[in-house]
N, C-alpha and C positions, 0 to 999 in steps of 0.2 A: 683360613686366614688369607686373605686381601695377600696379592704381591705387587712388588715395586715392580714399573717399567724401567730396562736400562738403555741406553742408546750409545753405541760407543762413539770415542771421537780419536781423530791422533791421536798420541799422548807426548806430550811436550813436556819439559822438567819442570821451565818458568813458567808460574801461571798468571804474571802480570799481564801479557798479550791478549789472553781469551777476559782479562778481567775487566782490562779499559774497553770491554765491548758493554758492560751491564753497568760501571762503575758509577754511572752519572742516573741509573734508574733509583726509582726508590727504594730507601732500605737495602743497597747493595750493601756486602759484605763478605769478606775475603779472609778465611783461617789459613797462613801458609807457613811452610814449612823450612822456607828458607832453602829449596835447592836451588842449580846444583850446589852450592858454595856449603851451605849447612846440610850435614850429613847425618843427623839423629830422627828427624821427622820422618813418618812414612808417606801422613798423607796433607792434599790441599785439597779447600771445601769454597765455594763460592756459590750465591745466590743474591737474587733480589725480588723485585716486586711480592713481598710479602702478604699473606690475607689478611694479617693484623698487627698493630702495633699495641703489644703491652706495654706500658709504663708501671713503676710502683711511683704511685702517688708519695711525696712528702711524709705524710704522717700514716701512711699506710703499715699495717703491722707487716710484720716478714712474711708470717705464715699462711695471713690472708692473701699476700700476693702469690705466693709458692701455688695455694692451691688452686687462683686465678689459672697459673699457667699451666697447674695438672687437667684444667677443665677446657685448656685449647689447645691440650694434646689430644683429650678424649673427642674433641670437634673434631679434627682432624680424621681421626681414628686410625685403627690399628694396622699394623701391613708388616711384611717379611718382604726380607732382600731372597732372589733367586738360592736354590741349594748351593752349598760353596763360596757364595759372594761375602766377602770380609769386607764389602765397603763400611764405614765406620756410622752412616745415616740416612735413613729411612724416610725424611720429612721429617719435620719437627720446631723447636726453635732456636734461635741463633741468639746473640748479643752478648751485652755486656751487663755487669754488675759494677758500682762502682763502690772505691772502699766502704763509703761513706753508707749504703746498703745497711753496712754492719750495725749503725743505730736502731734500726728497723728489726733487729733479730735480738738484741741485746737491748738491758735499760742501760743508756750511755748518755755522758752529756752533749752539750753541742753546741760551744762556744769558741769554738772558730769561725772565720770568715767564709762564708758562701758566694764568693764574687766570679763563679765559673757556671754557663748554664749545661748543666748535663743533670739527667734523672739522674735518681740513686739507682733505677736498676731499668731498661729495656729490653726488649726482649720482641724477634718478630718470626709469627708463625709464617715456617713457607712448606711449601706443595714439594720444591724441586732442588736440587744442588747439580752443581757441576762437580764431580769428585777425582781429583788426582791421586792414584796407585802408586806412589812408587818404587816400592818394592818389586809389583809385577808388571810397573811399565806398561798401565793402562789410563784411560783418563775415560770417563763416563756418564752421563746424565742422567740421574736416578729420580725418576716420577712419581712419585706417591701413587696410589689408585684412585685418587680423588680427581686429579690434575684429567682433565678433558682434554682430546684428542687432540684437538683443534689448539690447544694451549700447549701441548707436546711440539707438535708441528710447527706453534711458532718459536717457541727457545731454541729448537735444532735447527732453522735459519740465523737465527742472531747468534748462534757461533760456526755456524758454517757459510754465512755469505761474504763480499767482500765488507771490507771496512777500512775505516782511515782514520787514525785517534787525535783526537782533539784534546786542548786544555791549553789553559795558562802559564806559562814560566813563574814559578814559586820563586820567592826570594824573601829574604828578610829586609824588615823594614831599619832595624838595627840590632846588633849583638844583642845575647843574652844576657840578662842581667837577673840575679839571684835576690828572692823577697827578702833577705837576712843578711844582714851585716856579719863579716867574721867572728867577730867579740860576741855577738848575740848568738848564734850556733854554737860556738865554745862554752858560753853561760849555759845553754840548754845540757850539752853534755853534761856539765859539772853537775848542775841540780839534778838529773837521772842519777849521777852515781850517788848523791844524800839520796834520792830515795833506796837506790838498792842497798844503802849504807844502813839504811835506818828498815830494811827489811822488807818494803813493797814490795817489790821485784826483784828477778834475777837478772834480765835483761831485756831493752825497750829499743826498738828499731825507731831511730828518728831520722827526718827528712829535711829537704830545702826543696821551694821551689825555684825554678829557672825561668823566664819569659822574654819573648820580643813580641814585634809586631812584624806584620805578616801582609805580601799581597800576590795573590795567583795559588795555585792550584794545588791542594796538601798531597793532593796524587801525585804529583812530580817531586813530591818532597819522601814521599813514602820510597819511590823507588830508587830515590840516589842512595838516601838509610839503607834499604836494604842491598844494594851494593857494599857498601862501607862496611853492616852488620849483619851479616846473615843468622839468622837462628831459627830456629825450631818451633817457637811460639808466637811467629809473627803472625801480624793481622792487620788488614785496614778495615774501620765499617764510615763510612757516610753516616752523616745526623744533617736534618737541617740546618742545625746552628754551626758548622764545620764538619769536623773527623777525628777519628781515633786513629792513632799511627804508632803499634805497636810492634818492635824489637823487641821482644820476650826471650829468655832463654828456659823460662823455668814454668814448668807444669807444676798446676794448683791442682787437681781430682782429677782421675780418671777412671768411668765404671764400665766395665766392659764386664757381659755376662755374667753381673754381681761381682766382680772381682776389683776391688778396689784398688790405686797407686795413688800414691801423694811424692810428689819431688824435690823437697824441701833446699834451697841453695842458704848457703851461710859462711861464709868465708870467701873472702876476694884479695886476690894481687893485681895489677895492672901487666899488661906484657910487656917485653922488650924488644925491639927488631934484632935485638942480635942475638944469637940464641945462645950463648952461654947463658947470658944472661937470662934470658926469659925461662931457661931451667931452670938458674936459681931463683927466679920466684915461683915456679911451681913446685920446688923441691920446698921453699921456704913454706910455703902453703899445706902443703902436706904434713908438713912438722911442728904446724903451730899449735901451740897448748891450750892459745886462747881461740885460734879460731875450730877448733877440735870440740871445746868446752861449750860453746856459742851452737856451733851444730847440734852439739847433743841435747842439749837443753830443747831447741824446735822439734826435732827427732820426739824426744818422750811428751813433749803438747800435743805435736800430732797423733802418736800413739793414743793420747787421751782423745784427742776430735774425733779418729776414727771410733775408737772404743763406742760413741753416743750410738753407732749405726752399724757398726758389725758385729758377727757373732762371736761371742766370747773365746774368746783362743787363737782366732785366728791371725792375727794380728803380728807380723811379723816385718826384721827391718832387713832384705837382703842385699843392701848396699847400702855401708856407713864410711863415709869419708870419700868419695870415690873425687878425681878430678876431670872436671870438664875445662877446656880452653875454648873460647874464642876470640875474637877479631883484635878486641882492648882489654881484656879481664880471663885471669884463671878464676875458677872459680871451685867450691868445696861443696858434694851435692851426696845428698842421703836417698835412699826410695825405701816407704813403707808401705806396707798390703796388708790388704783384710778382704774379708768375704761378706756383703751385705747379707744383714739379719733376714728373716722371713721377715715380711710387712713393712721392708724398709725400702726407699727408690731413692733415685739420686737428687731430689730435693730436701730429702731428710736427712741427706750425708752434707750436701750446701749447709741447712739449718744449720749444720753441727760442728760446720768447719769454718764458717765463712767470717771472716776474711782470714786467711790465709798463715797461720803462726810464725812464716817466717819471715813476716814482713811486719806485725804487731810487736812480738816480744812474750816474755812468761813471766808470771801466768798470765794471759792472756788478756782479762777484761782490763788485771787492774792498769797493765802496760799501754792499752787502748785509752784509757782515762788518761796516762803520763801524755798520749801524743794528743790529743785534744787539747789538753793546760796549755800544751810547747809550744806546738805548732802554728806559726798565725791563721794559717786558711785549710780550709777543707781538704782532701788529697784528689774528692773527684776522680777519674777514673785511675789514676794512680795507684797501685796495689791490689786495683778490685781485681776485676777477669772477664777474659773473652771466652765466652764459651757455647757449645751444644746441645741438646738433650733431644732424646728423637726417640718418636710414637715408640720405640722396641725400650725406651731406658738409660740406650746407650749414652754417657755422656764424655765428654773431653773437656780441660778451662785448661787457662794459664792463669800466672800473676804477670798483674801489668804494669812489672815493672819493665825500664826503658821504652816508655810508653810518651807520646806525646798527643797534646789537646791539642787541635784548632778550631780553637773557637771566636767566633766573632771578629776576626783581623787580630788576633793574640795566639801565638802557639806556645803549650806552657810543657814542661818537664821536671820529672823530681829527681833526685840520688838522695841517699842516704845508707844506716847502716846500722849494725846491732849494736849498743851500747851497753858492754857491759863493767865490771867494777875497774878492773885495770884499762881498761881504753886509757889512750890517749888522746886528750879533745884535738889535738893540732892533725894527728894523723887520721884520725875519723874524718876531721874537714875533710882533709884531702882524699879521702874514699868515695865521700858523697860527689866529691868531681869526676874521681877516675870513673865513677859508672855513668855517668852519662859526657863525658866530654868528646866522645867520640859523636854524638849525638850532633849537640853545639855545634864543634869544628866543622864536620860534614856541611850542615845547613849556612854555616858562616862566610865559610867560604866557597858556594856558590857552587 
């Protein structure tokens, strides 16, 4: 087996610095981790100039794209990291999925609004990353065997020569302003609970979107977010038509060595600067019945999603109810594992999972049909996921949520939140703001 070349470099915690050096080539793309301020991540991944750009067409089936990108893994071809080396990838591809993917894998309807230009799913094969350790407090250049000498030699100039960053001053052109009237959001809730009343479902994640307009550079707008929000599942990627600027805090699949993790978040409080207080909402959050109920319910979907692609049995939940805090929100976070089956990869475990049950609702298709009826416009990259896969299998995603679009001189945002029979529509509003109003304000105020 073919081995990777590695080349070390400094290692630096932030990887916004070596990133505004490739940010503006094509197909850049940034997985970060949110240090130092976010402490759960291990690692950050960055590259660009990609050998190819996947798209799934429109109407393209799931599975015809899935094995489009098993066929330029196999281009690529196969390679191992040095003995020892835990870096998390090999070469391989990068990007996003976007909710809306999910028609492509499912027979769904699709009458909502398409008024965002983003594919339903991208995807770009690269030779190289830039990968930050940091656990072992290293940072590294990991070369495919494909990548030529001469192509080596020049990536390890463009982060080791000087440089001077450039860009425009982001700013908004006016507040955010939300596609849905209050009364209409409240109307939505009520009709989810006649359906769960009349036995559809159990419970249906619905959303709002948020929008301004926009002029200068979503890179300068990525890095005041993540000052404000650091987490674990950030990421920016470049698209022609704008960027992806995603504040994640929650992992969608993760397959390492056929060992699967799913991280399912479902329960939120808002913080308080005072800390009695913001104890009493994580203590209130810990104790909720409903949001306890709401977890569990995603918890045994995804024990089903896994089920499609792991071996029988193994399927286990070793963290139920746990609490995460950050910046604006406590939140209530489960992790399931399984073992992929023989003859199954991590495009079969996507098929099986994608999009993400704790952002659709259970059971899962029919809830997916509830948010297409509800919802005016498409989620676009909202829900989907940033994610990995590389020549060894390996893969990593998040869910995108606290995620925002720039696209075209509009930067868009969604919140929202599980809807299940006792909700309250007035305080569900108010949930769909708490998760992203950190967002908003941040960018609002300049």
């Amino acid at each position: 087996m073919a081995l990777c070349t590695l080349h070390p470099l400094p290692y630096e915690t932030d990887p916004r610095g070596r990133f505004e050096r490739i940010r503006q080539a094509p197909g850049a793309v940034l997985l970060d981790s949110g240090r130092p301020a976010a402490d759960r991540g291990r690692y950050d991944l960055m590259s660009a100039w990609p050998r190819r750009i996947l798209q799934a067409q429109p109407e393209e089936n799931g599975a015809a794209y899935f094995q489009r990108l098993r066929e330029a893994l196999a281009e690529l071809g196969s390679a191992e990291l040095p003995e020892g080396c835990e870096l998390p990838f090999a070469g391989g591809l990068i990007g996003l999925l976007a909710y809306d993917f999910g028609r492509q894998l499912e027979r769904l309807p699709h009458t909502t609004a398409s008024d965002l230009t983003l594919p339903p799913a991208r995807l770009g094969l690269y030779g190289w990353a830039l990968i930050t350790d940091h656990r072992m407090g290293t940072c590294q250049l990991v070369f495919h065997p494909s990548v030529s000498s001469a192509e080596q030699q020049r990536l390890i100039a463009v982060f080791s020569e000087p440089f001077e960053a450039v860009g425009s001053q982001f700013r908004l052109l006016q507040p955010f302003a939300a596609d849905q009237q209050p009364a209409q959001y409240r109307r939505a809730i009520e009709r989810i609970q006649r359906y769960i009343g009349a036995g559809d479902c159990y419970q249906v994640n619905y959303a709002q979107r948020f929008s301004a307009t926009y002029a200068g550079d979503p890179w300068q707008a990525y890095s005041v977010l993540r000052e404000a929000c650091p987490t674990p599942f950030a990421g920016f990627m470049s698209l022609a038509e704008g960027a992806v600027l995603s504040l994640s805090p929650e992992r969608f699949l993760r397959s390492h060595s056929g060992q699967v993790e799913t991280r399912p978040i479902k329960g939120t409080r808002p913080r308080s600067a005072e800390a009695q207080a913001d104890a009493e909402q994580a203590n209130a959050l810990l104790a909720s019945t409903k949001d306890r109920a709401e977890n569990l319910m995603i918890v045994d979907l995804l024990r089903n999603d896994l089920g499609r692609t792991c071996e029988i049995g193994s399927i286990r939940v070793p963290e139920l109810f746990a609490l995460e805090s950050y910046p604006n929100v406590h939140h209530l976070v489960s992790s399931i594992t399984g073992t992929l089956a023989a003859g199954k990869d991590a495009f079969d475990l996507l098929a099986g999972s994608f999009p993400g049950g704790s952002i659709t609702g259970a059971p899962k298709i029919r809830a997916m049909q509830i948010i297409d009826e509800l919802e005016p416009t498409d989620r676009s990259i909202y829900c989907g996921s940033l994610l990995y896969i590389d020549v060894r299998g390996e893969m990593d995603s998040s869910i995108t949520i606290r995620t925002l679009l720039a696209c075209e001189g509009r930067i868009s945002c969604w919140g929202g939140g599980g809807i299940v029979a006792d909700s309250d529509p007035e305080e569900e509003y108010q949930e769909s703001l708490t998760k992203v109003r950190v967002l908003m304000q941040t960018l609002e105020h300049g």
